[in-house]
VEXSE-414971 format. One record per residue (C-alpha): x, y, z. Coordinates in steps of 0.25 Angstrom, whole numbers, padded with zeros to 4 digits, always signed. Example, Ala and Ser with C-alpha at 12.3 -4.5 7.8 and 13.67 -1.06 7.14 Angstrom:
2
+0049-0018+0031;+0055-0004+0029;
***
This chain:
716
+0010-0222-0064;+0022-0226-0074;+0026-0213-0080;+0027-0215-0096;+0036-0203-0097;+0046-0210-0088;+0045-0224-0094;+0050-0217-0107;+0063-0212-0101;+0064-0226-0093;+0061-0233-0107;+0072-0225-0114;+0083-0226-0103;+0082-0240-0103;+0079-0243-0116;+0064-0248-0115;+0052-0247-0122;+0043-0235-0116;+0032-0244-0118;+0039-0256-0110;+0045-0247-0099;+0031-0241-0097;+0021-0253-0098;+0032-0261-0088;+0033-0250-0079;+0017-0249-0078;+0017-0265-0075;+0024-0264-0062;+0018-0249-0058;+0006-0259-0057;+0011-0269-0051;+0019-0279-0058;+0031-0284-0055;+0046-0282-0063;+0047-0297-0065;+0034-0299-0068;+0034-0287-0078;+0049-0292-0085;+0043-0307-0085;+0029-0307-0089;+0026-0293-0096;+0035-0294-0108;+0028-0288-0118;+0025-0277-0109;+0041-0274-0103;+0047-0278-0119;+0055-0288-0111;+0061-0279-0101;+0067-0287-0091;+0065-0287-0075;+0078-0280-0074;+0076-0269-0084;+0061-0266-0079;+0068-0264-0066;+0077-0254-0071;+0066-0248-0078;+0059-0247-0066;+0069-0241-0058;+0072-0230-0070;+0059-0227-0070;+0057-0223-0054;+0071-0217-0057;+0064-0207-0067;+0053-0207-0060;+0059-0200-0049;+0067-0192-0055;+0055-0186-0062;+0048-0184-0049;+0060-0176-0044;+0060-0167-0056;+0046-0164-0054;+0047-0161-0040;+0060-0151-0044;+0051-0144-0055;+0040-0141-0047;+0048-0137-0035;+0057-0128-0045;+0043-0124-0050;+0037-0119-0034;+0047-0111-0033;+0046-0100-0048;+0058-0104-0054;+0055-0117-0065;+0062-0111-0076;+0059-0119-0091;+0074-0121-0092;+0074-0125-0077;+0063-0136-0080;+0070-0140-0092;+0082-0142-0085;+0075-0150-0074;+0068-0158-0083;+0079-0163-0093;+0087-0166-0080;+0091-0181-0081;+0097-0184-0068;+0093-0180-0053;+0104-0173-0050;+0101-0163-0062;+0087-0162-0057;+0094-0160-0043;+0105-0150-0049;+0093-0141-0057;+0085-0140-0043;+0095-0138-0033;+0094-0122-0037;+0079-0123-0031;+0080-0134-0022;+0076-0129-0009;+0087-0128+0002;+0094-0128+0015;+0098-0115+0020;+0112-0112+0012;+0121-0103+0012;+0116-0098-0001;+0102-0098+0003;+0104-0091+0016;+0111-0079+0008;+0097-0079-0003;+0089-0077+0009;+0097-0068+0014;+0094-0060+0001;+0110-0063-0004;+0105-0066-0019;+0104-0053-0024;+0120-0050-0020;+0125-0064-0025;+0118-0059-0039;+0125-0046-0037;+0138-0055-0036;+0135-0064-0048;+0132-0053-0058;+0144-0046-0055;+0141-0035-0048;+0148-0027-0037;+0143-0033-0023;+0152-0028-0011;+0145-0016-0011;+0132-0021-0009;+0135-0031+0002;+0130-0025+0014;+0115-0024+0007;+0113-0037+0008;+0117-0040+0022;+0105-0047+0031;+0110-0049+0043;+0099-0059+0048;+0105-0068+0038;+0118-0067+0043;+0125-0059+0030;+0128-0047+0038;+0143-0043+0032;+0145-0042+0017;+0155-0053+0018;+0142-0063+0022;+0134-0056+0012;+0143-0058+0001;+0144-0073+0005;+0129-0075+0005;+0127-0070-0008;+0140-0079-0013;+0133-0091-0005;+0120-0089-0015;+0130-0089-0028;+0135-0101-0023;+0124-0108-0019;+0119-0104-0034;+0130-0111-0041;+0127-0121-0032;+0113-0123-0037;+0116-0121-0052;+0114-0133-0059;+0121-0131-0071;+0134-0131-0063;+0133-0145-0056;+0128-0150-0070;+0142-0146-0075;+0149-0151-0063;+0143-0165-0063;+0146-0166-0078;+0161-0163-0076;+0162-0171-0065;+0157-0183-0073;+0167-0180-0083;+0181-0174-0075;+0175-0176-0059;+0182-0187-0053;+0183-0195-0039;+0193-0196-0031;+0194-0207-0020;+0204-0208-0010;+0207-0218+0003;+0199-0211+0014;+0204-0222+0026;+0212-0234+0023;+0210-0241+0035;+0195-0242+0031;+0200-0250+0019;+0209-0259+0025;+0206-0270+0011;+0207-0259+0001;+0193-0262-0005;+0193-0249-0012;+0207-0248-0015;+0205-0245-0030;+0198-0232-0026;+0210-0227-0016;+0215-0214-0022;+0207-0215-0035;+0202-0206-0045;+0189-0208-0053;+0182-0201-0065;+0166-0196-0062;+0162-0198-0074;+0170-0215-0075;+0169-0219-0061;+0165-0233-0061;+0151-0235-0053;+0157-0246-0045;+0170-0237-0043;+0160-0227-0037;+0154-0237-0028;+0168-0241-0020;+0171-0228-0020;+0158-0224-0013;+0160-0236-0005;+0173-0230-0001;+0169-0218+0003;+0158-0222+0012;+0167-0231+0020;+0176-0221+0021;+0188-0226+0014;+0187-0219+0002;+0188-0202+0000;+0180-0201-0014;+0182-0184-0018;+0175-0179-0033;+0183-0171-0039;+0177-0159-0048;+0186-0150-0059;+0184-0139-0048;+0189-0128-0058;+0180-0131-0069;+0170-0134-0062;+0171-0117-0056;+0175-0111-0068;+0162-0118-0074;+0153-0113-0062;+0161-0097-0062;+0158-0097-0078;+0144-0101-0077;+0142-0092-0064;+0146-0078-0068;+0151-0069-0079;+0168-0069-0083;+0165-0053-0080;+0158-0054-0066;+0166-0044-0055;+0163-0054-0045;+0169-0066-0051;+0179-0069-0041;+0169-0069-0030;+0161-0078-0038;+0171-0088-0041;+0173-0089-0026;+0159-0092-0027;+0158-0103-0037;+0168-0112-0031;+0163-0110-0015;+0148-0115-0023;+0156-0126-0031;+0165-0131-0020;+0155-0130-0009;+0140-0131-0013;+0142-0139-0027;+0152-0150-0027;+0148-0156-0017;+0135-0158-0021;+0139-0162-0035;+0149-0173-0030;+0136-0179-0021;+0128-0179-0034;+0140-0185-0043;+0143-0195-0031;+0127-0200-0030;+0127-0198-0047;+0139-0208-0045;+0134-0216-0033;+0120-0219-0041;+0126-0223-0055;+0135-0232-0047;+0125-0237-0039;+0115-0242-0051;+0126-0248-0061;+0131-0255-0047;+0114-0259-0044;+0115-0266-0059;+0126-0272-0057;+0121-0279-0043;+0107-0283-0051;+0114-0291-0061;+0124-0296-0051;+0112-0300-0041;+0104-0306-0052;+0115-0315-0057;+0117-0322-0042;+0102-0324-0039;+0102-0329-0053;+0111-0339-0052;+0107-0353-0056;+0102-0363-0047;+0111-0378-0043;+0099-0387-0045;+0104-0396-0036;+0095-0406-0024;+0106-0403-0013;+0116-0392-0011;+0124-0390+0001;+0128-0375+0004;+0140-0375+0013;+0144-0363+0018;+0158-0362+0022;+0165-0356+0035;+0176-0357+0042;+0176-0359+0057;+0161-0359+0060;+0161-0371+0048;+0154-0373+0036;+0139-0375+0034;+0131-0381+0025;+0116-0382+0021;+0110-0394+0012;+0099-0390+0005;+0089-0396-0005;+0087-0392-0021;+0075-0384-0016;+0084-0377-0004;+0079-0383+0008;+0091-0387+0019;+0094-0402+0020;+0103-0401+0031;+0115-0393+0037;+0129-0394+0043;+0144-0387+0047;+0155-0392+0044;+0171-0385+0048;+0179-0390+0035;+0188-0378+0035;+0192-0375+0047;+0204-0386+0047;+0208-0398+0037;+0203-0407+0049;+0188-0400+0051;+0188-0401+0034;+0191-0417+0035;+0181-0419+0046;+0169-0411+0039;+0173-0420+0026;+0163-0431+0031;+0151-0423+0035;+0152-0413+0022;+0153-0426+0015;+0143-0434+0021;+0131-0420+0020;+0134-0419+0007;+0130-0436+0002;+0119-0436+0012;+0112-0424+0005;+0116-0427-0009;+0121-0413-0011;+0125-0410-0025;+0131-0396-0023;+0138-0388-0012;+0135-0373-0012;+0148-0367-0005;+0148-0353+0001;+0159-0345-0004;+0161-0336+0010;+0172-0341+0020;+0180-0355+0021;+0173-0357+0004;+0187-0363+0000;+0190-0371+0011;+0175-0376+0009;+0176-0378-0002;+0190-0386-0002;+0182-0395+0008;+0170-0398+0000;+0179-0402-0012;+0184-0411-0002;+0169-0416+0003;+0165-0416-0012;+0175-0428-0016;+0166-0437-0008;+0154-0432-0013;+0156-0430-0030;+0143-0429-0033;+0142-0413-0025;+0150-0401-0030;+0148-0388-0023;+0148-0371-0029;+0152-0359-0021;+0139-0349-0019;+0141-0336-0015;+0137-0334-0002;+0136-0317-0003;+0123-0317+0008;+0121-0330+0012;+0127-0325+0026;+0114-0313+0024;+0105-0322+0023;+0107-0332+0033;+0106-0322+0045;+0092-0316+0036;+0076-0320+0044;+0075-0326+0031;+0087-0335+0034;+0082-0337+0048;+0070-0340+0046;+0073-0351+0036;+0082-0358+0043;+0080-0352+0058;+0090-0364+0065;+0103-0363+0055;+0114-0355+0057;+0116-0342+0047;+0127-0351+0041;+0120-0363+0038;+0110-0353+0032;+0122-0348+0024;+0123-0363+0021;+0107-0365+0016;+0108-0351+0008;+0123-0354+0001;+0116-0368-0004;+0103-0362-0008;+0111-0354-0016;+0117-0363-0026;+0104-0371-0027;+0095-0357-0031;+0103-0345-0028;+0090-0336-0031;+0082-0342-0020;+0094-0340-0010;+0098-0327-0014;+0086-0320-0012;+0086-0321+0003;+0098-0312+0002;+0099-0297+0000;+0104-0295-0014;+0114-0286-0009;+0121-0295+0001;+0124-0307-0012;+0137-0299-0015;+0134-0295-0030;+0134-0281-0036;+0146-0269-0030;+0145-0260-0019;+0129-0264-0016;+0131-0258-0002;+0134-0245-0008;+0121-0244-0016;+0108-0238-0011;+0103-0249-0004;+0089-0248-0007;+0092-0246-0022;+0101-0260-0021;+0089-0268-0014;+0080-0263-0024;+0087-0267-0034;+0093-0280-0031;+0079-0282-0026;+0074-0282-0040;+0085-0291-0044;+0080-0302-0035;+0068-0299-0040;+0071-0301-0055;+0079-0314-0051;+0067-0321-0044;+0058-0318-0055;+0067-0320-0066;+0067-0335-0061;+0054-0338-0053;+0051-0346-0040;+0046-0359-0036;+0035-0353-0028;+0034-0367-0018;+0049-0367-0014;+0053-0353-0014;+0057-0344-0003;+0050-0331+0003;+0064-0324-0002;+0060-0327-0017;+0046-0326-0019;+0049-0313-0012;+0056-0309-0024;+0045-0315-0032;+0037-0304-0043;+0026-0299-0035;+0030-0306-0022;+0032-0298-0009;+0039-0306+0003;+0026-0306+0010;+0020-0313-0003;+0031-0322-0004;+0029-0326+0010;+0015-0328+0009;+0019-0337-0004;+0028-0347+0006;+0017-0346+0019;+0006-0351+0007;+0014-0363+0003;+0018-0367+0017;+0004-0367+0020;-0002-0373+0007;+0009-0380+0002;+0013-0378-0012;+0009-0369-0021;+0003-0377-0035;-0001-0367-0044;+0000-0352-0047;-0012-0349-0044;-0011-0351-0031;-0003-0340-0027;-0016-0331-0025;-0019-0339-0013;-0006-0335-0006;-0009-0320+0002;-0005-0309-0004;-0003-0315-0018;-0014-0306-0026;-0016-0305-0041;-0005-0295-0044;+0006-0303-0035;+0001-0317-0044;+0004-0309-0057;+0018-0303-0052;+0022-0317-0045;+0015-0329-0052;+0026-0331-0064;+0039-0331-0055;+0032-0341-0046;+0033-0356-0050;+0024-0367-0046;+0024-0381-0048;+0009-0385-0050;-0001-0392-0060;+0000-0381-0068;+0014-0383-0076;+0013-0367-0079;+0015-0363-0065;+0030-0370-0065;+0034-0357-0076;+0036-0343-0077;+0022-0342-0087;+0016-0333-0078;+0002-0337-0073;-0005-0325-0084;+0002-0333-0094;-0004-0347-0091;-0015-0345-0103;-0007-0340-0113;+0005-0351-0109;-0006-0362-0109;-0010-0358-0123;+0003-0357-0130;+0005-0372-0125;-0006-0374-0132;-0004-0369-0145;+0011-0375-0144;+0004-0388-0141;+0015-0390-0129;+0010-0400-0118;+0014-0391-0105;+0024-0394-0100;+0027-0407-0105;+0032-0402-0118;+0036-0389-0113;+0050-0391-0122;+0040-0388-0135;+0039-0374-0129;+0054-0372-0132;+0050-0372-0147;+0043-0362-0149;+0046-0353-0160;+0045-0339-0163;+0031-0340-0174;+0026-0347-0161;+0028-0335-0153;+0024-0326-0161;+0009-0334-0163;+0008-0339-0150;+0009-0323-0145;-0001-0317-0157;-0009-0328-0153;-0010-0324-0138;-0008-0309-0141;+0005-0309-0131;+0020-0303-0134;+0028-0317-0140;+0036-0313-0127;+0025-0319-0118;+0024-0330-0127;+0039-0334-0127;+0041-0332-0113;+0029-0342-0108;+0034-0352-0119;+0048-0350-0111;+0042-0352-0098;+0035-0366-0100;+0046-0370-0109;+0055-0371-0099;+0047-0368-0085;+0060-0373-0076;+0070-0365-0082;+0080-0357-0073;+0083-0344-0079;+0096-0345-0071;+0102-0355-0078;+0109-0367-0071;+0121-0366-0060;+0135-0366-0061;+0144-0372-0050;+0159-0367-0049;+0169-0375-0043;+0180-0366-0038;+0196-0369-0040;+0201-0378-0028;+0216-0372-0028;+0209-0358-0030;+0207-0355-0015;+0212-0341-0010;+0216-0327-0019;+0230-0331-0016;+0228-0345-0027;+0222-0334-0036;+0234-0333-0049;+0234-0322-0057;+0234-0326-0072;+0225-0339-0069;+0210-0341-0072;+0200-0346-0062;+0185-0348-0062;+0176-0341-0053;+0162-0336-0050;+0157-0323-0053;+0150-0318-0041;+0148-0303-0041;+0148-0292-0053;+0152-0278-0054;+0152-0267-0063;+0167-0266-0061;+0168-0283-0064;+0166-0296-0059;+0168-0303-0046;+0173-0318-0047;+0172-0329-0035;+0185-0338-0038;+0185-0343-0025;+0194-0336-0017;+0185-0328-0007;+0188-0316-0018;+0182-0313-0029;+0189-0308-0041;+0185-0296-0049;+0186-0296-0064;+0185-0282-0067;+0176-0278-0080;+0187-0275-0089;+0192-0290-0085;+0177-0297-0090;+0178-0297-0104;+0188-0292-0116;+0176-0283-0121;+0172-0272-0113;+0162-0275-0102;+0156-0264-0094;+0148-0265-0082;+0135-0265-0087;+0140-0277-0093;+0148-0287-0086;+0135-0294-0082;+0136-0301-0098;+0149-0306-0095;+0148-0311-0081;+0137-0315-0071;+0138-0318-0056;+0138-0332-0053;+0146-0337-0068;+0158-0346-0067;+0169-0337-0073;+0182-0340-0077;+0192-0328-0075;+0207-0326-0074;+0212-0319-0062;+0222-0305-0066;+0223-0300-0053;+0225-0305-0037;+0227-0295-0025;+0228-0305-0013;+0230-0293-0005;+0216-0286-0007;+0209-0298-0013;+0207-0293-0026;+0207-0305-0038;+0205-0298-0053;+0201-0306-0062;+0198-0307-0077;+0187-0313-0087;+0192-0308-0100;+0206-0312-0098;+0202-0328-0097;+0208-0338-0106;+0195-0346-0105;+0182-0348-0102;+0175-0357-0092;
***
């Protein structure tokens, strides 16, 4: 049940409407799906998009959570007599975990301590006697218990310093302060831990580095835990120690107390050995987490903008995908992906093998009319690509783009790869995936784990489950957000489908083998498996050409009424004079939607979708020829411009593909002469765009390029 109480703070964090947040959120707890929600339930979300209702989503188990934990703390706090009102007003104004964790650790049960070992022992009393000032040497001997081990008054005395300490420990008030000034004075220091286990330097910026707490970069954090987990890296926090004690020693005694000296040994034997330890773990996880979901934003927008690349529209489209000494292959495939033919050729092994593999290149490329090459960008690219410049002077009419091939290599040794084409070679499937790729990446693409496409930072360092739920989401968005032809898609994308499970998706393609091809929406509740709530969830996102002219849209099935009659009244022959529909004005609107007693968003968006039932939200493809003198780092000139292709986006900037094996790096403050921060850099870049940039800075030795946007003389 969706808790209204929690929708309100949800709605306020993120800047909804309660009512939004709430109705939304009570959608999917029965069953329907984010992109069915985002798409089809506008007047219900406000117009929140798939991506924001995640997030609300997500903030929302978040709180949910956390309220549960407070709960449990209470009444466990309660069990045991000692739920104070100022306790429970504490607790319940808490706004992080570790506060809540902080405020319980006092009656959290626990191990056998050395301070819990003294209070059964009957210690407490004396350490009392000790705090208030009182004179205890004399009374030593009355507390000794001999079962427990305090037998001499030097054990005693120990054991009732043991529970002061252990006090401190527990006091919340004192880690609040600590954690406050550490955000504000703490720092980190990182220093080289094993050289030889760094033999390329790859954290070299963090050797022998100081860093603020409280201004630490998240993607800073993340090398530097990187670092230390490998081993390379020594990461110490450093605390004002002497503050730090002289806050504890005023807080825990009076200035007057006759056993101040004893207790200042005290306070630093709690701080030094039972508190800042603990409070360096929960600043590192506080640092780890906050890192982690600015570095998971960072990885959706960079993930969404690859699988939504534009498609190359194209009948025939070679992927070559090159190599060296096991030779270069390549896959012919079809405007509808299916593999024409196959080959290896050797052209960059030596100028003579490049000359003989002229003539067979040549002659594969006229007999299947190939319009466009997709080249891999991996091993042997530049001398590829010198060869098919070569190849292509006999053949005009072809050009060729570089395609990443980040996964194509996962993918080709995948069952799904296997199973597809169970006789080829993993590289000839590399071949079939790089070509599939340029002619619809999304299709291709998710038959990879998002993780392994080379976008976001430091995605191994993130909690795995978290990143595959997350990336998960991002594919899911992307399907959605453009829909399926549900006769020539793969099990890989209808999986990803609204209301699709593999299972589903599977029985989808075992139906249509069987009965050929679907004709009309309504059949989908035929298929196994396909019920009434999967029909609502799936039906829009999945495109059928049939009799019925609606089927080809995004109108969703509900909605066929309502579009029917708005035709009507807009006297618009469908879908004949569908271009009428692009007319429409606002007074339209507003008429058609009191007429038919829906929000004019409903109205607009089915006008939209019959308008223009063909339309690619992703736009159309961009092919980038590289520079043929540009081959190696070493041809790179500091000072000059050169064109390239963004291919991965951080919070810390923007790597460039220029063709060199090595990306560059325009750093965020080299982007734009206004200020950009991370949250932002998506507005002025996006993975895939042809940029032109000027190069500021080459290291041959560590293969580091630094680039530059803002300091271009022109534009492309």
């Amino acid at each position: 049940m969706i808790e209204l109480n929690i929708c309100e703070i949800v709605a306020q964090k993120l800047g909804f409407k309660v009512k939004n947040v709430y109705d939304s959120l009570m959608l999917i707890d029965q069953g329907a799906t984010v992109p069915f929600v985002a798409r089809y339930r506008k007047e219900v979300t406000g117009g929140i998009s798939d991506v924001d209702l995640n997030h609300v989503i997500d903030e929302y188990h978040s709180l949910e959570n956390f309220i549960s934990r407070r709960n449990t703390i209470l009444k466990e706090i309660e069990s045991q007599g000692k739920l104070t009102e100022d306790l429970k007003n504490q607790i319940m104004s808490a706004d992080s975990l570790s506060t809540l964790e902080d405020l319980y650790r006092p009656y959290k049960p626990k191990k056998v301590t050395r301070g819990s070992k003294a209070k059964k022992a009957g210690l407490e009393p004396l350490a009392e006697i000790i705090l208030n000032g009182e004179e205890f040497e004399s009374v030593l001997s009355s507390f000794a218990n001999v079962e427990a081990g305090y037998d001499t008054d030097k054990k005693i005395l120990q054991g009732a310093l043991d529970i002061i300490a252990e006090n401190i420990s527990d006091e919340p008030s004192f880690r609040a302060y600590i954690k406050k000034r550490m955000y504000k004075i703490g720092k980190i220091e990182s220093t080289l831990a094993d050289k030889t286990k760094d033999p390329k330097e790859k954290f070299s910026n963090y050797y022998n580095k100081t860093f603020e707490i409280g201004k630490i970069k998240p993607h800073s954090f993340l090398a530097l835990n990187r670092g230390r987990n490998e081993e390379i890296l020594k990461v110490k926090y450093i605390f004002p120690d002497d503050e730090i004690a002289d806050f504890i020693d005023f807080k825990t005694y009076k200035k007057e107390n006759k056993n101040s000296e004893i207790l200042k040994e005290t306070i630093i034997d709690s701080y030094e050995r039972l508190i800042k330890k603990s409070v360096t773990t929960d600043i590192d996880n506080e640092l780890f987490s906050n890192a982690e979901q600015l570095s998971l934003k960072t990885f959706e927008k960079s993930l969404y903008e690859i699988l939504m690349r534009p498609p190359y529209h194209a009948n025939r489209i070679l992927g070559f995908d090159p190599g060296f000494h096991h030779g270069c292959k390549l896959a012919v495939i079809d405007g509808t992906g299916k593999v024409l033919d196959t080959a290896v050729i050797y052209p960059t092994i030596t100028e003579k093998a490049k000359l003989s593999s002229i003539k067979p290149f040549v002659d594969l490329l006229k007999k299947y009319h190939v319009e466009m090459i997709a080249l891999g960008n991996g091993t042997a690219t530049r001398e590829s690509e010198d060869f098919i410049n070569m190849a292509l002077e006999q053949v005009p009419n072809c050009g060729y783009e570089v395609i990443s091939e980040d996964g194509a290599s996962i993918y080709s040794v995948t069952e799904l790869a296997k199973k597809e084409f169970p006789n080829f070679d993993p590289n000839l499937r590399s071949a079939v995936s790089i070509a599939r790729r340029l002619l619809d990446p999304l299709s291709e693409l998710v038959k990879i784990e998002p993780s392994g496409l080379g976008v976001g930072q430091y995605q191994h360092d993130i909690t795995k489950k978290l990143l595959e739920e997350h990336l998960e989401n991002v594919v899911i968005n992307a399907v959605n957000k453009v829909g399926v032809d549900v006769n020539t898609a793969s099990i890989s994308l209808l999986s990803y489908i609204s209301g699709l499970s593999k299972t589903l998706a599977q029985n989808i393609v075992d139906y249509i083998k069987e009965n050929g091809k679907i004709t009309d929406r309504k059949e989908f509740l035929k298929i196994k498996g396909f019920g009434p709530k999967a029909f609502e969830n799936a039906a829009g996102f999945l495109r059928v050409d049939g009799k019925n002219p609606f089927d080809k849209t995004s109108v969703h099935p509900e909605s066929y009424e309502l579009a029917a009659n708005i035709l009507k009244d807009l006297n618009v022959n469908y879908p004949k004079e569908k271009e009428k529909l692009e007319n429409v004005s606002e007074k339209n609107l507003l008429e058609l939607a009191s007429k038919y007693k829906v929000d004019t968003i409903k109205i607009k968006d089915i006008i939209d979708d019959l308008s223009s039932p063909s339309r690619d939200p992703r736009g159309e493809a961009m092919v980038w020829k590289r520079d043929a003198k540009i081959r190696d780092i070493k041809d790179l000139v500091v000072g000059t411009n050169i064109e390239g292709v963004v291919r991965n986006i951080t919070d810390f900037g923007v790597f460039v593909d220029l063709g060199v094996h090595v990306s560059g790096l325009i750093h965020i403050s080299e982007i734009s002469k206004d200020f950009v921060d991370k949250e932002h850099i998506h507005q002025y870049v996006k993975i895939g765009e042809k940029v032109l940039v000027k190069i500021i800075g080459v290291d041959i030795g560590k293969e580091r390029i630094s680039l530059s946007l803002k300091q271009v003389d022109k534009t492309l």
